[in-house]
DRENGUPA-736146 format. One record per residue (C-alpha): x, y, z. Coordinates in steps of 0.05 Angstrom, whole numbers, plus 32768, in hexadecimal, padded with zeros to 4 digits. Layout:
BEGIN
+------+------+------+
!    X !    Y !    Z !
+------+------+------+
!    X !    Y !    Z !
...
+------+------+------+
***
This chain:
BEGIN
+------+------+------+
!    X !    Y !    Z !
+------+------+------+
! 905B ! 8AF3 ! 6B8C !
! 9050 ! 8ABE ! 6BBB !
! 9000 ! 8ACD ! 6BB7 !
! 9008 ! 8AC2 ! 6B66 !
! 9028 ! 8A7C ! 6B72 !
! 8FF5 ! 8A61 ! 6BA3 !
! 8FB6 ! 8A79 ! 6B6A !
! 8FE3 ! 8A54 ! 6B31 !
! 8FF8 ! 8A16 ! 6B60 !
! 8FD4 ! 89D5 ! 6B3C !
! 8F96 ! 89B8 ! 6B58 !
! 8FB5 ! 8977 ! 6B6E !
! 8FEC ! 89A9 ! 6B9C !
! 8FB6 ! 89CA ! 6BBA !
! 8F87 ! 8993 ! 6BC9 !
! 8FD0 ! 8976 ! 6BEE !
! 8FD3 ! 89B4 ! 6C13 !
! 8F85 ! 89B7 ! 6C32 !
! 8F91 ! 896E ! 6C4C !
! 8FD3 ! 8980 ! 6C6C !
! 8FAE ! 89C4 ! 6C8F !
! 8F74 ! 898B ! 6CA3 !
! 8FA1 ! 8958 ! 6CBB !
! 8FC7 ! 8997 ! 6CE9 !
! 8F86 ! 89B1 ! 6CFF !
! 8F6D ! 8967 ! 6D18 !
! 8FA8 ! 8962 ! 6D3D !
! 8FA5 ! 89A3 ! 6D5E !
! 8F61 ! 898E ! 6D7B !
! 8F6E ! 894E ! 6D88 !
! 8F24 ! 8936 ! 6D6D !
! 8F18 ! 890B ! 6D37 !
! 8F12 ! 8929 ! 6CF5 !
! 8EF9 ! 891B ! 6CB6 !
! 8EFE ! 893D ! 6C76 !
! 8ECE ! 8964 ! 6C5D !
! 8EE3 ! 8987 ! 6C18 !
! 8EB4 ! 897E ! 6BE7 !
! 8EAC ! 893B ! 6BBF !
! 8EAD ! 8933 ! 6B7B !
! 8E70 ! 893B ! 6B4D !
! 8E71 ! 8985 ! 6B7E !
! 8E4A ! 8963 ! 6BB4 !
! 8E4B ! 8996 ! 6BF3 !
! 8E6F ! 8980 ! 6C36 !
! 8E41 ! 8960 ! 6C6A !
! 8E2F ! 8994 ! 6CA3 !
! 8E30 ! 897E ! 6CE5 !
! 8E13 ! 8999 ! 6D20 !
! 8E4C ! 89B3 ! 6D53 !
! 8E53 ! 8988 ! 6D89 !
! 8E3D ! 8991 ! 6DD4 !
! 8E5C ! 8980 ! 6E0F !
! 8E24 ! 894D ! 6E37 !
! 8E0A ! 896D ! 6E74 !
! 8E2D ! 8952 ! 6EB0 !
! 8E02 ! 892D ! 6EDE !
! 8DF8 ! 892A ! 6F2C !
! 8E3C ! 8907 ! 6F4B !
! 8E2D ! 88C0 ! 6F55 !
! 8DF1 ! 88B5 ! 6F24 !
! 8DEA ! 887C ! 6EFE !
! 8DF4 ! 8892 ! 6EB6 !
! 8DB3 ! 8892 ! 6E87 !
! 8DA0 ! 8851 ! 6E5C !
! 8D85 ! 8885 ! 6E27 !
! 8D92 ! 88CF ! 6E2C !
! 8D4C ! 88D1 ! 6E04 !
! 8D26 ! 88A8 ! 6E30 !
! 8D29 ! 88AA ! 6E78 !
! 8CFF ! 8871 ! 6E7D !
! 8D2B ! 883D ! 6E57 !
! 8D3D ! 8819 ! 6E90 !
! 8CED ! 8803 ! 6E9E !
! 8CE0 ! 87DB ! 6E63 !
! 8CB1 ! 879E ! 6E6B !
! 8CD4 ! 8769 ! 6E99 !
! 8D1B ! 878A ! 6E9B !
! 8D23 ! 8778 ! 6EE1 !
! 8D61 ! 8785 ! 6EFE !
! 8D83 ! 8748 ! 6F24 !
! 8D7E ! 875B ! 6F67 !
! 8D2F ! 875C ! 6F5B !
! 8D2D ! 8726 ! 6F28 !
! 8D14 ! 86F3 ! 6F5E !
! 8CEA ! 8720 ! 6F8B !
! 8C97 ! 870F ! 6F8C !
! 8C71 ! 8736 ! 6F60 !
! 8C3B ! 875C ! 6F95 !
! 8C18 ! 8795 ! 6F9A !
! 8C26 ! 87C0 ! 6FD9 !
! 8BEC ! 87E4 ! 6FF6 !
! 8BEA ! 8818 ! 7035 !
! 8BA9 ! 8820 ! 7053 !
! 8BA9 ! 8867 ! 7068 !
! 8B6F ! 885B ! 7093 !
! 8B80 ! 8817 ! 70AA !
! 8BC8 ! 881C ! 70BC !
! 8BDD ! 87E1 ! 7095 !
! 8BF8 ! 87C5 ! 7057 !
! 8BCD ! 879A ! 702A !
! 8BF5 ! 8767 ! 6FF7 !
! 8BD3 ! 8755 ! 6FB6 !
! 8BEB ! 8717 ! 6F88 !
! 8BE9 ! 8737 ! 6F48 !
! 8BD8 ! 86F1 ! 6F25 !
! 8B9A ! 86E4 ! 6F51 !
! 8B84 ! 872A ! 6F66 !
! 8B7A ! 8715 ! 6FAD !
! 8B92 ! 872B ! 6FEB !
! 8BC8 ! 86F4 ! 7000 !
! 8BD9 ! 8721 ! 7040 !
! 8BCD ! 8764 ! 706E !
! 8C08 ! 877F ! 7096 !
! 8BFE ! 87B2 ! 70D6 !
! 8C25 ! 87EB ! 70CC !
! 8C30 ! 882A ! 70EA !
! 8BF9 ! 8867 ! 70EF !
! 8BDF ! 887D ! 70AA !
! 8C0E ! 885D ! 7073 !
! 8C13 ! 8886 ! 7036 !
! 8C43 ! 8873 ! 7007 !
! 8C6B ! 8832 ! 6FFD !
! 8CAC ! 8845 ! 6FE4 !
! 8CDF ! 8815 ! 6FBE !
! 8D1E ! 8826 ! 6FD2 !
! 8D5A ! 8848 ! 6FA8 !
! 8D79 ! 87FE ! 6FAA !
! 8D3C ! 87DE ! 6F9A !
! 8D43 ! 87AA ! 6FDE !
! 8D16 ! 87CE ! 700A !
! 8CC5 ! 87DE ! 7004 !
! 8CBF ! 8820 ! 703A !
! 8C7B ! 882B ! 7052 !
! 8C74 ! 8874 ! 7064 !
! 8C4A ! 887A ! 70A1 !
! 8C3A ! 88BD ! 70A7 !
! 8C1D ! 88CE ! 70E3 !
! 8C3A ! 8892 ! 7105 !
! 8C7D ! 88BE ! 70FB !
! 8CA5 ! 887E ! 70E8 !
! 8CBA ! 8851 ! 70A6 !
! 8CAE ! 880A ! 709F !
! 8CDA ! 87E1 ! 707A !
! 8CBE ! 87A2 ! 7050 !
! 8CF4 ! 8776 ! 7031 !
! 8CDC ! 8772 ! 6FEC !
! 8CFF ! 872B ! 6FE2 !
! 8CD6 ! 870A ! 7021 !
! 8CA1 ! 873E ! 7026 !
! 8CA5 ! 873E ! 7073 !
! 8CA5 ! 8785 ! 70A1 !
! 8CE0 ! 8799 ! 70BF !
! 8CEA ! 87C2 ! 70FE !
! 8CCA ! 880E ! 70F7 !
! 8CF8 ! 8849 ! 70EB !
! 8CEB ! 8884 ! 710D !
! 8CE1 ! 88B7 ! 70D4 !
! 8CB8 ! 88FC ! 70E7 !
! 8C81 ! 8910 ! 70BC !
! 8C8D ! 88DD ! 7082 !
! 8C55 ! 88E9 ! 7052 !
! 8C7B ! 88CC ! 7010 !
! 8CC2 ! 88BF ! 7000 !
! 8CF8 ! 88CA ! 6FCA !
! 8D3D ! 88B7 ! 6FC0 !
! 8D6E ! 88E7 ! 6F99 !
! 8D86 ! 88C5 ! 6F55 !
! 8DD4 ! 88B2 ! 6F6D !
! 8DB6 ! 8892 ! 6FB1 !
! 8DDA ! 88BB ! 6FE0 !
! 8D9E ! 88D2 ! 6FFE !
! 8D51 ! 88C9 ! 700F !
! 8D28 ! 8900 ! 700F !
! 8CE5 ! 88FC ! 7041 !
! 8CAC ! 8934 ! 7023 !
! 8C99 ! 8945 ! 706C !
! 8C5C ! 896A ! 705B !
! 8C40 ! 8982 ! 709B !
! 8C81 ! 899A ! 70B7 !
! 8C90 ! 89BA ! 7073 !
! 8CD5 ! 8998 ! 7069 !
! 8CFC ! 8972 ! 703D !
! 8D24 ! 894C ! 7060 !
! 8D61 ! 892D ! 7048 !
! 8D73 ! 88E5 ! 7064 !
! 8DA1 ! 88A8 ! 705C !
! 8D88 ! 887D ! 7033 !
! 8D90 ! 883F ! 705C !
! 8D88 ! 8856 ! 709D !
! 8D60 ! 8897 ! 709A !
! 8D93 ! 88BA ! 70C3 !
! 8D89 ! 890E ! 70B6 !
! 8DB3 ! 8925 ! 708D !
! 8D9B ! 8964 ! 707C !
! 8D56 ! 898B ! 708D !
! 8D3D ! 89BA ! 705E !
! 8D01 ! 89E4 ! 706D !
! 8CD7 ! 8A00 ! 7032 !
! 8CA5 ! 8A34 ! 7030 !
! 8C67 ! 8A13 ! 7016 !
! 8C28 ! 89E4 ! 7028 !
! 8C30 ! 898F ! 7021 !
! 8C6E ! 8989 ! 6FF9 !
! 8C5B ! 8941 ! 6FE6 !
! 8C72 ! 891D ! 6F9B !
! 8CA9 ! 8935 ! 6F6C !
! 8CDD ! 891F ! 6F3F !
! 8D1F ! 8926 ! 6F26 !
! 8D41 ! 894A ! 6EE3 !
! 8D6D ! 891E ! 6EB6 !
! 8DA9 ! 8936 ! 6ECD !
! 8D8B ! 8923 ! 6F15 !
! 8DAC ! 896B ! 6F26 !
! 8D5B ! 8989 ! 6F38 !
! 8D1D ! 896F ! 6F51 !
! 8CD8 ! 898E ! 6F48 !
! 8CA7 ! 8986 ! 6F84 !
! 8C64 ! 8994 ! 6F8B !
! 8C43 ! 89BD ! 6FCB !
! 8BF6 ! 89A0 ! 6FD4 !
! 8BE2 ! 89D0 ! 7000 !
! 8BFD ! 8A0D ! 6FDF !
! 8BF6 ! 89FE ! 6FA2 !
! 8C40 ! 8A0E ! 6F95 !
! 8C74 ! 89ED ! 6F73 !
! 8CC4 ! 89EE ! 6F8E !
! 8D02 ! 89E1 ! 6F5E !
! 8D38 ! 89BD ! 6F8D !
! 8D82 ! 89C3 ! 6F7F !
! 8D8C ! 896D ! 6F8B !
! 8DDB ! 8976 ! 6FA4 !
! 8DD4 ! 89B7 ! 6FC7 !
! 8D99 ! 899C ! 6FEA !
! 8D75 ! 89E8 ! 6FE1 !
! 8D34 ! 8A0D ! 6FC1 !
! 8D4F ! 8A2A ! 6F7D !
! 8D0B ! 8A3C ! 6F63 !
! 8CC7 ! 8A41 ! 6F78 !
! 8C78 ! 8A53 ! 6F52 !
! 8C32 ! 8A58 ! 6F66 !
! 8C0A ! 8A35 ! 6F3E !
! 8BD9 ! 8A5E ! 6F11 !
! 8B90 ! 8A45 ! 6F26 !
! 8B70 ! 8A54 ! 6F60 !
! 8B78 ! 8A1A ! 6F9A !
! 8BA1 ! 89FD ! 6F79 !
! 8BB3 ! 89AF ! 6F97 !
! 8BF1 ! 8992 ! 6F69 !
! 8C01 ! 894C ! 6F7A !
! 8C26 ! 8918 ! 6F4A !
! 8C6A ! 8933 ! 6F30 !
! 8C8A ! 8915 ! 6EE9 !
! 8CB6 ! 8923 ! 6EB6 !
! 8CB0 ! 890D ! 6E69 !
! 8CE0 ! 88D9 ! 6E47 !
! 8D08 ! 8907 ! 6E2F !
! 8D0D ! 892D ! 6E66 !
! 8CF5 ! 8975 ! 6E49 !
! 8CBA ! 8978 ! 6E69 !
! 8C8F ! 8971 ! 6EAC !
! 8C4E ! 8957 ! 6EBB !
! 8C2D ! 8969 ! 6EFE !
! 8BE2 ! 8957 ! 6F12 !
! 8BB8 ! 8982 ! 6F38 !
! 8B74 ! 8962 ! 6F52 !
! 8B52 ! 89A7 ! 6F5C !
! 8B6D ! 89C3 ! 6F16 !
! 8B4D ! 897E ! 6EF9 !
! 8B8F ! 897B ! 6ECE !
! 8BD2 ! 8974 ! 6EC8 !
! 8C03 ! 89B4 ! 6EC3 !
! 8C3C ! 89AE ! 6E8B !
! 8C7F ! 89D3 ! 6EA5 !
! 8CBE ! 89DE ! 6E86 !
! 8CE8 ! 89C0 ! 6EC4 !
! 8D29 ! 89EC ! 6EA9 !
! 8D10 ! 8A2E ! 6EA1 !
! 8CD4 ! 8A1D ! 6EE1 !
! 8CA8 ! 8A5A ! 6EB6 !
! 8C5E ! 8A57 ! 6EB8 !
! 8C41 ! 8A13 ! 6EB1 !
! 8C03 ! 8A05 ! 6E7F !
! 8BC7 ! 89D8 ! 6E91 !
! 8BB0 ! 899D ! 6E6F !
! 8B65 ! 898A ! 6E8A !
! 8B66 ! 893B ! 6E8F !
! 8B35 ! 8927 ! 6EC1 !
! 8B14 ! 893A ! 6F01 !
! 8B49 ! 8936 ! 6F3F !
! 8B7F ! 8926 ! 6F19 !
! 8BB0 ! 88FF ! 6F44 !
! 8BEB ! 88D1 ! 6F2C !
! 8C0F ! 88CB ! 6EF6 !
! 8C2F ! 888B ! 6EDC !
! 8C60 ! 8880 ! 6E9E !
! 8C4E ! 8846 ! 6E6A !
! 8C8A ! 8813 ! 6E63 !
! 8C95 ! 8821 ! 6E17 !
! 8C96 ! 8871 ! 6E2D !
! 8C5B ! 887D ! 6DFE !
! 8C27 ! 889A ! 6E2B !
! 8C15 ! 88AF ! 6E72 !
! 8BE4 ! 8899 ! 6E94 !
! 8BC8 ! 88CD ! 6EC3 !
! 8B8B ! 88B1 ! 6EF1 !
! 8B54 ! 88E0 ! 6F09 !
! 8B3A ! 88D4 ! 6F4B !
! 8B05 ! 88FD ! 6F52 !
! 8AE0 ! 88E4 ! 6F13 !
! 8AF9 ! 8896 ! 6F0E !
! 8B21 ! 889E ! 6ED2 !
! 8B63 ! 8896 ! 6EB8 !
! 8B82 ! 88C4 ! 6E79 !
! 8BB0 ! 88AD ! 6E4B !
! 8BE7 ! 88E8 ! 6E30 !
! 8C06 ! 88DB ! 6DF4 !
! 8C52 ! 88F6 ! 6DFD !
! 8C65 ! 88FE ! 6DB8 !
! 8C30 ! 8936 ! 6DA7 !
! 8C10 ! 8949 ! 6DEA !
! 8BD0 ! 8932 ! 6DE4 !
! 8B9A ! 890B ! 6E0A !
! 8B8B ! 88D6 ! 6DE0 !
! 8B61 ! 88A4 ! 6E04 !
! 8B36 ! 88A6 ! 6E4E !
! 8B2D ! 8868 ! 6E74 !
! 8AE9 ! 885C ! 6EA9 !
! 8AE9 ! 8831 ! 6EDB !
! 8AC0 ! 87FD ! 6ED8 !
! 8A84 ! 8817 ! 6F13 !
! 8AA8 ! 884F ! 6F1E !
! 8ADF ! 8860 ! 6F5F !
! 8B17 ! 888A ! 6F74 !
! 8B5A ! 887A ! 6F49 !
! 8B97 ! 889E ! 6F71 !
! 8BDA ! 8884 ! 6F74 !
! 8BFC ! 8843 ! 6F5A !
! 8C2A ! 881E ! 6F1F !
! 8C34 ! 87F1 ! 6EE9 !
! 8C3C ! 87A6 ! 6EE1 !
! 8C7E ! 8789 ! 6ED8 !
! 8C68 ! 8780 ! 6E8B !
! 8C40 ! 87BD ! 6E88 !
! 8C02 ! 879A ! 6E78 !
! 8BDE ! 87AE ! 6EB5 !
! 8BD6 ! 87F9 ! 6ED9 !
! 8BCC ! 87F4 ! 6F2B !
! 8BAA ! 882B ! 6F50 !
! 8B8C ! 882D ! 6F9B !
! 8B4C ! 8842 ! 6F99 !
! 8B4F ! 887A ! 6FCF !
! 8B09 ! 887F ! 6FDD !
! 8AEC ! 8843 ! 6FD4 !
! 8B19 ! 880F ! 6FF9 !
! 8B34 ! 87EB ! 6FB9 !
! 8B65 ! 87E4 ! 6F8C !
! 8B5E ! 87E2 ! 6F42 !
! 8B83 ! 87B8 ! 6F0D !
! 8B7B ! 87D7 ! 6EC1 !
! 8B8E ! 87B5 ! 6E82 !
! 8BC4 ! 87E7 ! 6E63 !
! 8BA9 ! 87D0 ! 6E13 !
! 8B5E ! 87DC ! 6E1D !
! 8B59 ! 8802 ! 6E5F !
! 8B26 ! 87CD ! 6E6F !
! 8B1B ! 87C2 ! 6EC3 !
! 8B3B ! 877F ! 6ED9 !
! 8B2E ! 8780 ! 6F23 !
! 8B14 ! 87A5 ! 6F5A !
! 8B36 ! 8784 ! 6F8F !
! 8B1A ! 879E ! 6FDB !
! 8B58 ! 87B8 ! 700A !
! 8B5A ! 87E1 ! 704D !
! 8B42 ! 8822 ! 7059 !
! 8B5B ! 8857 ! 7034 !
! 8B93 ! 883B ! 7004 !
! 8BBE ! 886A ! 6FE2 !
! 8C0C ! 8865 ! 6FC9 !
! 8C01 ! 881B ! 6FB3 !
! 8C51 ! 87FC ! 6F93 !
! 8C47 ! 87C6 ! 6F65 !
! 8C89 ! 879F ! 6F72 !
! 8CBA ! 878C ! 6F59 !
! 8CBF ! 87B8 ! 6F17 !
! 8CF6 ! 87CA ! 6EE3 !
! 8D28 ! 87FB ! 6EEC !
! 8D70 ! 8804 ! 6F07 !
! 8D5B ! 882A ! 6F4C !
! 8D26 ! 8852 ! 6F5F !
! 8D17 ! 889C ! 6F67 !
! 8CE7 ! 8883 ! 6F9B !
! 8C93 ! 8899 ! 6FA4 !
! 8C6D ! 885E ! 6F8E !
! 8CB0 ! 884C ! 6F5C !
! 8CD1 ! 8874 ! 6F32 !
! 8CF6 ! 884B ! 6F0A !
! 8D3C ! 885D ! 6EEB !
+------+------+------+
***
């Protein structure tokens, strides 16, 4: 009887009766609601995609500008306050030197050369963007270079620190010692240890960090191997050999949208293309001979990877994978490790080799400058840049 009734209730009754069963269920999940029977003219209800719970991020990390763009932070000239002031210079260690070579960017001259300790590496911005660390490797110590006065501080002892990272909430710098095979977790202020953690592979040296900050991928020069790090536990959750014979994998990044990673390997003339999540079998993508570093564009458009052992510098496209444009040069040299202008109208690189340093116009991938340094200059910073901290190597901005 009652199953009678409910076919011959009126259409107005039973339209009452589906809101009142909508309005219960809404309540029941406390979620917002909206209803979705079918509008006249028998238009069908709008399907929506069930929604998912955002991935939680590493304790402490600032939260993304863009969850689709990792990189949103660097556009041209968004400097952050505490930088806002800061001379724009270009930091250069002289490997074979033991000093630091400044650069005005607006004259392209040397305006001053700063002893150091024994064979600098890297200069480092720090994860609060005050400090410029110059990584003197085989001196075993850190100096620091206020990046507001540009003057050296007192050294910091620091074994084996051949480059430098800092993970994405702060808490902690990270030293790639690559001759004592160690990552070695620090404070970030005072490079106290923290925590040591030994790996099993050759000249751990660059990585980078997953969106969620929760992972890092590093790259093993000597091993050719690349480790997956667990960022909070501080431990190896994954590890690969990379498929080509001697391999040497240096610069580590990820994509805008964080799916994918880039590394280069300057024996494999390319750069490998990894799912970071999975860490399965990477591809190759040939670029250049001794492909080196790789360097974001600050509209997240491209990637400019520079090839040191053919004076070169490729330009990826992100959006469909593709090289679309090589740069020369102009007489040739060694392009290895550097970064962009505060606008993003010029790309910095020491020139390893050839003890210079080369400014590029970004638009035509014309040669600016060739400005003469120390010996052997690597892990130039161009400084200050946009971004909220750093990740650390020659800035990695977030």
């Amino acid at each position: 009887m009652a199953d009678r009734n409910r076919n011959h209730d009126s259409p107005r009754l039973r339209a009452r009766r589906r809101a009142a069963l909508l309005a219960v269920a809404c309540a029941l999940v406390a979620a917002g609601c909206s209803d979705t029977r079918p509008a006249a003219q028998g238009r069908r209800p709008v399907e929506r995609a069930p929604v998912q719970a955002a991935k939680p991020g590493l304790p402490g990390m600032p939260p993304l500008l863009d969850a689709h763009d990792l990189y949103a932070a660097d556009r041209p000239g968004r400097l952050s306050p505490q930088v806002k002031d800061f001379p724009s210079r270009i930091y250069v260690p002289n490997t074979g030197s033991d000093t630091v070579s400044v650069i005005d960017p607006k004259t392209y001259k040397v305006i001053e050369t700063i002893p150091v300790g024994v064979q600098p590496q890297h200069v480092v911005p720090s994860w609060d963007l005050k400090t410029l660390w110059v990584n003197n490797d085989r001196g075993h110590d850190l100096t620091p270079i206020d990046a507001a006065t540009g003057k050296a501080g007192k050294p910091v002892k620091v074994h084996d620190p051949y480059n430098l990272y800092f993970t994405p909430n702060g808490k902690y710098a990270i030293v790639m010692a690559s001759m004592d095979r160690q990552l070695v977790f620090r404070d970030p202020h005072t490079m106290e240890i923290r925590k040591t953690l030994p790996v099993n592979c050759g000249g751990v040296n660059h990585a980078d960090f997953s969106p969620d900050g929760r992972y890092f991928i590093v790259s093993c020069e000597f091993s050719g191997e690349l480790l997956k790090v667990d960022t909070e536990k501080m431990k190896v959750i994954g590890q690969e050999k990379l498929p080509f014979e001697g391999a040497m994998p240096q610069d580590v990044k990820i994509s805008p949208d964080g799916r994918t990673w880039y590394v280069a390997d300057m024996m494999a003339d390319g750069i490998w293309i990894l799912n970071g999540d999975s860490f399965d079998r990477p591809k190759l993508l040939p670029t250049g001979k001794g492909a080196h570093g790789l360097y974001v564009s600050r509209d997240s458009r491209y990637m400019y990877i520079s090839n040191r052992g053919e004076g070169s510098i490729s330009l990826l496209d992100f959006k469909t994978g593709e090289l679309v444009d090589k740069w020369h040069i102009r007489g040739g040299g060694s392009p290895d490790m550097g970064g962009l202008s505060t606008d993003g109208k010029v790309l910095w690189l020491s020139g390893r080799y050839n003890s210079e340093v080369y400014a590029l116009d970004t638009r035509t991938g014309k040669t600016l400058a060739k400005i003469p340094v120390g010996q052997g200059p690597h892990g130039l910073a161009v400084y200050p840049q946009p971004g909220r901290y750093s990740l650390g190597h020659t800035g990695i901005f977030r």
